[in-house]
C-alpha positions in Angstrom: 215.9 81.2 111.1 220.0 81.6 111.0 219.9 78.8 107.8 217.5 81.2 106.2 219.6 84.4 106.8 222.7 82.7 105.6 221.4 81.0 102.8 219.6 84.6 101.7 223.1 86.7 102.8 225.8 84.5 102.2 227.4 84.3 105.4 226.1 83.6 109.2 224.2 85.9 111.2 225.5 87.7 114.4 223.1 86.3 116.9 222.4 87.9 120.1 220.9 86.0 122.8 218.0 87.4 124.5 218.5 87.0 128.5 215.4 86.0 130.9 217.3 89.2 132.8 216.2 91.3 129.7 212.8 89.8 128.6 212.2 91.1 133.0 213.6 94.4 132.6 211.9 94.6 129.1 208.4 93.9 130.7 208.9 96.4 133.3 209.3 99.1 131.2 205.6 100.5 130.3 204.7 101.5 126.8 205.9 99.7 123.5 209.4 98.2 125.8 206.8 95.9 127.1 205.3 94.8 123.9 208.6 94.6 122.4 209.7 92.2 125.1 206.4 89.9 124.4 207.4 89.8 120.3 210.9 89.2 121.3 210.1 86.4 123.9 207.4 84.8 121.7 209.2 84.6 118.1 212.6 83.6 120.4 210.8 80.6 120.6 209.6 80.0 117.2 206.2 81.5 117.8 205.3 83.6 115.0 201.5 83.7 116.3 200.3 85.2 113.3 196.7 84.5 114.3 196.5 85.8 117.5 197.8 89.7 116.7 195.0 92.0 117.8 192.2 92.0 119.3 188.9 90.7 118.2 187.7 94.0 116.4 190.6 94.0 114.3 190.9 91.2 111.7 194.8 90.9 110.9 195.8 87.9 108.4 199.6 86.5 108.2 201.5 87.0 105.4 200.9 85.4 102.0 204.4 84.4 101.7 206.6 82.4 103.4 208.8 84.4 105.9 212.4 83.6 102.9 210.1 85.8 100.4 209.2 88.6 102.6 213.0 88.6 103.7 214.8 88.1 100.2 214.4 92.2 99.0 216.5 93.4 102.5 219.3 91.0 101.1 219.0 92.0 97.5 219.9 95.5 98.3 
């Protein structure tokens, strides 16, 4: 992920690392902090999990393109 955002922008990312102390006080906090925390936690670790968004009643698909194409128009601007 930081090769593709400094290949796409030139120069290196500023890359803040996410604390097991956050991801806890994250999860505690009701509403979309604790969903938040889950995303955070889960593509932290490389898993995008495209497949399992939703629930079984909702049919959502990942993306068509490869996550450097979705990305390249914010760094065109």
């Amino acid at each position: 992920m930081i090769d593709l955002f400094t290949n796409l922008n030139g120069s290196a990312p500023q890359v803040e690392q996410y604390t097991d102390e956050q991801y806890e006080n994250d999860t505690d906090t009701p509403g979309l902090g604790m969903v938040a925390a889950t995303y955070r936690r889960r593509w932290g670790d490389g898993d995008w999990a495209w497949e399992t968004i939703g629930a079984d009643w909702v049919d959502v698909q990942g993306p068509k393109q490869s996550l450097g194409e979705l990305a390249k128009p914010f760094f065109a601007k």
